[in-house]
N, C-alpha and C positions, 0 to 999 in steps of 0.2 A: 749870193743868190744861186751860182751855179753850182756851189759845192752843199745845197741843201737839198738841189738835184740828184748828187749822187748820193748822200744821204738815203734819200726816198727812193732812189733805185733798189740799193743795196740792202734796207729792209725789206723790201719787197721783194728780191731774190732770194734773201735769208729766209724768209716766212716760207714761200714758195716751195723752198728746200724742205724745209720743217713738216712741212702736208704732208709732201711724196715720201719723205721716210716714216712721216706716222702710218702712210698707207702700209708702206712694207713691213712696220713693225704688225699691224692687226692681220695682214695675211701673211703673212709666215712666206716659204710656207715651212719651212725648220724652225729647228729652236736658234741654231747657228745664223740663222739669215735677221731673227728677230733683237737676237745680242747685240748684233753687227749694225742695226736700225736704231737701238735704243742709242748706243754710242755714240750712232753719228748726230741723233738728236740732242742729243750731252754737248757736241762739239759745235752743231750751228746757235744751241741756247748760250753757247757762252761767245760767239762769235755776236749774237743779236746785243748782250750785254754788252760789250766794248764799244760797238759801234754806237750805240746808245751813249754811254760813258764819253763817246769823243764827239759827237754830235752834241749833246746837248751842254758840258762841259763840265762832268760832273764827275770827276776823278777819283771818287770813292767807291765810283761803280767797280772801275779796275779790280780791286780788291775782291769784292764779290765773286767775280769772273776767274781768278787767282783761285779761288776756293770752290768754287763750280767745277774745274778744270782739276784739281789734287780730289775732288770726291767721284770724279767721275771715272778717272784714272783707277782708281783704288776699287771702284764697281766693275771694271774693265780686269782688273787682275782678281777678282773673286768669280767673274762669270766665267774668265777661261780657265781657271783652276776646276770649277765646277763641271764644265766641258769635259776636262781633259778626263777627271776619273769618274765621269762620268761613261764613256766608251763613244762607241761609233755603234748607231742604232740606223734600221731601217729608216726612220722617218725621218734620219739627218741625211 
């Protein structure tokens, strides 16, 4: 009973988290502050799958989350590659 309490907490703060970086990803206001949003929304969607996965007891989510987590990673080293030869612009 009390550990479904934090359950429902901790969805609820994962969600929460998830708004406020969706906010910062649609107002920029760079392209570096937008990357940096998308990511961290990479990293609380694969935080909400686990917690899901232990909460309800369904251990194949794991795996999902495993490969959420290798493809987001791998989006995170194409966007700073892209940054980098990209340059330093006024609107960053």
């Amino acid at each position: 009973m009390m550990l479904d309490t934090v359950y429902d907490i901790c969805f609820l703060m994962l969600s929460i988290s998830l708004l406020l970086s969706l906010v910062r990803l649609l107002k920029g206001p760079s392209l570096p502050d937008r990357v940096i949003a998308l990511e961290l929304m990479a990293s609380l969607t694969v935080g909400l799958v686990v917690l899901y996965a232990v909460a309800y007891d369904e251990p194949k989510f794991i795996d999902v989350a495993i490969a959420l987590a290798l493809t987001s990673f791998l989006a995170a080293v194409g966007f700073s590659r892209y940054l980098e030869q990209r340059g330093v612009r006024e609107d960053d």
